[in-house]
BABAFI-91388 format. One record per residue (C-alpha): residue in three letters; x, y, z. Coordinates in Angstrom, 3 decimals, padded with zeros to 6 digits. Example, Ala and Ser with C-alpha at 12.3 -4.5 7.8 and 13.67 -1.06 7.14 Angstrom:
<nodes>
(node ALA,(012.300,-004.500,007.800))
(node SER,(013.670,-001.060,007.140))
</nodes>
This chain:
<nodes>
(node UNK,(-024.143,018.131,041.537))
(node UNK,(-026.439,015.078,042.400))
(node UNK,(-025.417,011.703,040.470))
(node UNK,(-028.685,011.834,038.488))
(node UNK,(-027.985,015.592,037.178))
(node UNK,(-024.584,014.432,036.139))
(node UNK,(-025.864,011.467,034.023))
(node UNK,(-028.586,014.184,032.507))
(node UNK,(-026.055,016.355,031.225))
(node UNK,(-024.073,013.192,029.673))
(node UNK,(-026.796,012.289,028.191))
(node UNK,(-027.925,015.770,026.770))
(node UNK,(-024.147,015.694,025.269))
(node UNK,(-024.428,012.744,023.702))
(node UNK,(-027.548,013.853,021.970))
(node UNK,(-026.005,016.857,021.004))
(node UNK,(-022.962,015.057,019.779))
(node UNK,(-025.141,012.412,017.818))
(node UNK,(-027.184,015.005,016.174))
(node UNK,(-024.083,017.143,014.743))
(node UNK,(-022.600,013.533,013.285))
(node UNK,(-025.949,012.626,012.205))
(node UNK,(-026.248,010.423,008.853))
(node UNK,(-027.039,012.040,006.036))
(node UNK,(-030.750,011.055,006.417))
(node UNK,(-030.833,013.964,009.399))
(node UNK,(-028.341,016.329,008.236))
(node UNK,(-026.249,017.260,005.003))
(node UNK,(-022.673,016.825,006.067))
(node UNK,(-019.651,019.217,005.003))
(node UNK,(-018.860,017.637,001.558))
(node UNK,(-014.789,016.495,002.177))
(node UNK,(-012.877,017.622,-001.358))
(node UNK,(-009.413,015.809,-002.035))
(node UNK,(-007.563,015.865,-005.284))
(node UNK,(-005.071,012.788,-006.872))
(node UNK,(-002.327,013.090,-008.416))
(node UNK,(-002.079,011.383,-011.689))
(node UNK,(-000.868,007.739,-012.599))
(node UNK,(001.023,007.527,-016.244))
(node UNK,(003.076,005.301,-018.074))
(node UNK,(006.118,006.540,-019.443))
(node UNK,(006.634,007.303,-023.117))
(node UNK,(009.496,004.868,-023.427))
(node UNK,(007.098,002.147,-022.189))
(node UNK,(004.241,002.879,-024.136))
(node UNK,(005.979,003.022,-027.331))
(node UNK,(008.147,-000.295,-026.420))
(node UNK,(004.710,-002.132,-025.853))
(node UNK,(003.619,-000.950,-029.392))
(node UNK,(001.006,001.614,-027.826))
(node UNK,(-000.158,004.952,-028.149))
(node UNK,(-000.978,007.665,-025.144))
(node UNK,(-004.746,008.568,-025.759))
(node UNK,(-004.510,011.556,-023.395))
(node UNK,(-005.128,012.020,-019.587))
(node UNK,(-007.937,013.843,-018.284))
(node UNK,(-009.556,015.106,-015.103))
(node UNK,(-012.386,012.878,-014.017))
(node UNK,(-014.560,013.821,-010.989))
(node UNK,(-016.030,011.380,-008.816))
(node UNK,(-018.717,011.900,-005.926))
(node UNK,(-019.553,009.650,-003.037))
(node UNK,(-021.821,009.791,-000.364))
(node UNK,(-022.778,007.287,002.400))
(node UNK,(-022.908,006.276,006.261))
(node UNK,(-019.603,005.676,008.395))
(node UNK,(-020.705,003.485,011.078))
(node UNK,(-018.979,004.843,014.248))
(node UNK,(-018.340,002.495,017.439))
(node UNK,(-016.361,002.894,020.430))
(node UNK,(-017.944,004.112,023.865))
(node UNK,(-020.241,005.659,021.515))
(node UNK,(-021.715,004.267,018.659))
(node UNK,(-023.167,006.309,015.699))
(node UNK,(-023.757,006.689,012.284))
(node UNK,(-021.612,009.461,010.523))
(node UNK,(-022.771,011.016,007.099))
(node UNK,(-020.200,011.818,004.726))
(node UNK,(-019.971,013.461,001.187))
(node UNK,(-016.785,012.907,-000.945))
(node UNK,(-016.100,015.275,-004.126))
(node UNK,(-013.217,013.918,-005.345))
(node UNK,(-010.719,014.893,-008.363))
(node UNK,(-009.150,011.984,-009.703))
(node UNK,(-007.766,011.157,-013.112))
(node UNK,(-008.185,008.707,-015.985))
(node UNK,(-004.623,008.057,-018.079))
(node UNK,(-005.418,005.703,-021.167))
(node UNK,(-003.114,004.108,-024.008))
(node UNK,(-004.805,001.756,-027.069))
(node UNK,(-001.998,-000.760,-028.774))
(node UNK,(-001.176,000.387,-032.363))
(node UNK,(-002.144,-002.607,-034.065))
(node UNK,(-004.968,-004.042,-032.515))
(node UNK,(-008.192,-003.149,-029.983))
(node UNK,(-006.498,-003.699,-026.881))
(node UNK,(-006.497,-000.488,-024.356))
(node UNK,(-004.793,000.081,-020.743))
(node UNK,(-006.519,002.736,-018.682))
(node UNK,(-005.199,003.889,-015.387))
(node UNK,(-007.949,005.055,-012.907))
(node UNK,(-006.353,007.160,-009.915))
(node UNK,(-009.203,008.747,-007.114))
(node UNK,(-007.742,010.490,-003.806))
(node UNK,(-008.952,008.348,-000.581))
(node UNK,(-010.475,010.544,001.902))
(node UNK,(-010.149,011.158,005.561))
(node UNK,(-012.992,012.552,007.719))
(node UNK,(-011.687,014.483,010.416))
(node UNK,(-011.508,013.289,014.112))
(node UNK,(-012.889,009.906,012.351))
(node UNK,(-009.504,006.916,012.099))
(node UNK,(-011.336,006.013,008.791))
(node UNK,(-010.170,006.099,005.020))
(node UNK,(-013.146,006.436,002.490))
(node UNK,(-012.535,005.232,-001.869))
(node UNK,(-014.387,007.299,-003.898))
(node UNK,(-014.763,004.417,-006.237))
(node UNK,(-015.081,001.639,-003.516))
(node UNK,(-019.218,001.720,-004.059))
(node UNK,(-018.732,001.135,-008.087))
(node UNK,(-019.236,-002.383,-009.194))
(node UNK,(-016.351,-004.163,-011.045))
(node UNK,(-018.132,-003.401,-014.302))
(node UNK,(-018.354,000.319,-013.539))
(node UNK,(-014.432,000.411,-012.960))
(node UNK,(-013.627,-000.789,-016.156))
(node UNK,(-015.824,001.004,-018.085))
(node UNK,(-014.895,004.233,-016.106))
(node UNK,(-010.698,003.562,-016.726))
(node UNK,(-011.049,003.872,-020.537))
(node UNK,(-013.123,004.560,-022.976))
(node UNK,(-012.855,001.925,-025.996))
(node UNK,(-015.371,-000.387,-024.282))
(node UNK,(-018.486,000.568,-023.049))
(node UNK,(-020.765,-002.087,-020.954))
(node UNK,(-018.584,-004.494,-019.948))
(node UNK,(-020.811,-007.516,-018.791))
(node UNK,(-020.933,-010.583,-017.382))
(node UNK,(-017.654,-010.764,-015.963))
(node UNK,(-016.056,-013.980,-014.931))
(node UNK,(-012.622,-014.791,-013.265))
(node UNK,(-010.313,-016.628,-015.342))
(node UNK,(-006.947,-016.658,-013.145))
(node UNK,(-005.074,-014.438,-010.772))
(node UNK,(-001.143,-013.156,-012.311))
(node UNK,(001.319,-011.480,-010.121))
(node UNK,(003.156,-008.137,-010.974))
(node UNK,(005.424,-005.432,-008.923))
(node UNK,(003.542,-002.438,-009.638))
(node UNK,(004.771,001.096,-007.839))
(node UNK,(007.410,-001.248,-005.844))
(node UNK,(004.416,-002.832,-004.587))
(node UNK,(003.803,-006.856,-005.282))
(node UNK,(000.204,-007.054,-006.726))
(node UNK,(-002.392,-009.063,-008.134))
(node UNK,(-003.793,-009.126,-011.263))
(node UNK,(-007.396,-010.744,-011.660))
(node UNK,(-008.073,-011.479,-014.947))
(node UNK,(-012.008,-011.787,-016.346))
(node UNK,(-013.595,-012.904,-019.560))
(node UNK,(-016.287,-011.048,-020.698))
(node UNK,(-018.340,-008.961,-022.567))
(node UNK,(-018.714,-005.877,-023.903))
(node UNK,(-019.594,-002.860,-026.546))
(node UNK,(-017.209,-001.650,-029.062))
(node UNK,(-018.545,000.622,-031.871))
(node UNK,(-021.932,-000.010,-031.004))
(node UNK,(-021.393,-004.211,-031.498))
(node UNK,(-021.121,-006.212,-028.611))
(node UNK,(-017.803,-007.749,-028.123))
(node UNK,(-016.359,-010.690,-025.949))
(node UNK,(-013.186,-009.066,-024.190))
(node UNK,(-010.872,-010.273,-021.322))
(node UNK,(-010.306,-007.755,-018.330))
(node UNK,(-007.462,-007.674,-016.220))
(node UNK,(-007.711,-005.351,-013.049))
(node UNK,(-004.949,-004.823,-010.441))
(node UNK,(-005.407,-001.889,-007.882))
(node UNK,(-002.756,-000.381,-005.501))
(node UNK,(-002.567,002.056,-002.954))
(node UNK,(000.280,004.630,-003.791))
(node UNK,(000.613,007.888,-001.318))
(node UNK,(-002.551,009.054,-000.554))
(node UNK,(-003.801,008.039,-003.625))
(node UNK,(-005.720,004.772,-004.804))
(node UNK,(-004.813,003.810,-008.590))
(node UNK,(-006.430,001.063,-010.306))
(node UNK,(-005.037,-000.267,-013.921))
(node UNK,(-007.286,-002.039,-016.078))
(node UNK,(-006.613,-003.650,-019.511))
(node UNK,(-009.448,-004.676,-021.849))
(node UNK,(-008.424,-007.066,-024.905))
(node UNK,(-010.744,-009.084,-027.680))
(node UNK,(-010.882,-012.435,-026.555))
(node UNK,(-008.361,-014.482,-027.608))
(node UNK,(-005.909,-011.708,-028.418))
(node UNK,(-002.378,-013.198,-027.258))
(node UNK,(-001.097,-009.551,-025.620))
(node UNK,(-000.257,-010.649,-021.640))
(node UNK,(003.443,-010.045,-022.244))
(node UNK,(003.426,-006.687,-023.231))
(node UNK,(000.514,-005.632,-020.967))
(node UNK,(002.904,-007.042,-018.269))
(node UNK,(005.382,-004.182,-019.007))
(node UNK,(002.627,-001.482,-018.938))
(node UNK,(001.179,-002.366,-015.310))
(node UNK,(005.017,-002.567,-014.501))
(node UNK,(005.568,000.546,-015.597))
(node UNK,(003.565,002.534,-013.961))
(node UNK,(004.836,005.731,-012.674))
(node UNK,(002.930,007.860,-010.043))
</nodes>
């Protein structure tokens, strides 16, 4: 086979291989379907830290986007995530404060070294709103410090935000603390949401401590 037939049929296998990773502009990719395993806080803990459990629920969360592939090839590959994650939340029993704990599966493409969040397209404001469901809206968002915890035998950061948002249909100023880990195969984030002003840190602490998974 001449030099110039060989690079032909390279090139018609590149083509081919480009067209069966093609974004999802070209094609409609396999959707990849992972499930969590839940986050909780013990009832020990929750009760200690003068909360209540809410309940924990299924919560379903779809992604879909362009990996961009390089290497000796370089290509865009179309995914679609449907992912089964789940939402654990706990309100103090004597004031508004709530601790939500948002857990979503990552997802591997096959043949691809990537790791996709389900989540990792939400904004900030979307995260919070989608770990509990005492404040809707949260808004303008601004970080106030950074605390340190060991979370799931993991050292992590806490950012902490004052803010805004809805609570009973008035709107609300609120500070936000967020801290997310990677656990397993699973990515967990725990979010608290306070009124402003509402001295509660210490037993919040224990809560994001606590965390069992």
């Amino acid at each position: 086979m001449t030099h110039t037939r060989v690079g032909l049929v390279l090139l018609l296998a590149l083509v081919v291989l480009a067209g069966c990773n093609a974004g999802p502009g070209d094609r409609t990719p396999e959707p990849i379907e992972v499930s969590a395993s839940e986050a909780t806080v013990p009832a020990e803990s929750v009760s200690g830290a003068g909360f209540s459990a809410d309940g924990v629920e299924k919560v379903g969360v779809d992604r879909s986007g362009t990996l961009s592939i390089s290497g000796d090839v370089e290509m865009d590959l179309g995914y679609q995530v449907r992912a089964t994650g789940w939402r654990a939340t706990y309100r103090a029993s004597d004031s508004e404060t709530v601790f939500g704990l948002y857990t979503v599966p990552m997802a591997e493409p096959e043949r691809v070294d990537a790791r996709i969040d389900p989540l990792g397209d939400r904004s900030l404001s979307e995260v919070v709103a989608g770990a509990q469901t005492t404040y809707g809206d949260p808004g303008d968002l601004e970080p106030v410090q950074n605390r340190s915890v060991t979370m799931l035998e993991t050292e992590t950061t806490i950012q902490q935000f004052a803010g805004t948002a809805t609570r009973d249909g008035e709107t609300v100023e609120v500070t936000v603390y967020v801290a997310t880990v990677d656990h397993d195969s699973d990515r967990i984030r725990a979010v608290a949401v306070a009124p402003r002003g509402a001295d509660d840190w210490d037993r919040l602490q224990g809560l994001f401590e606590s965390v069992t998974h």
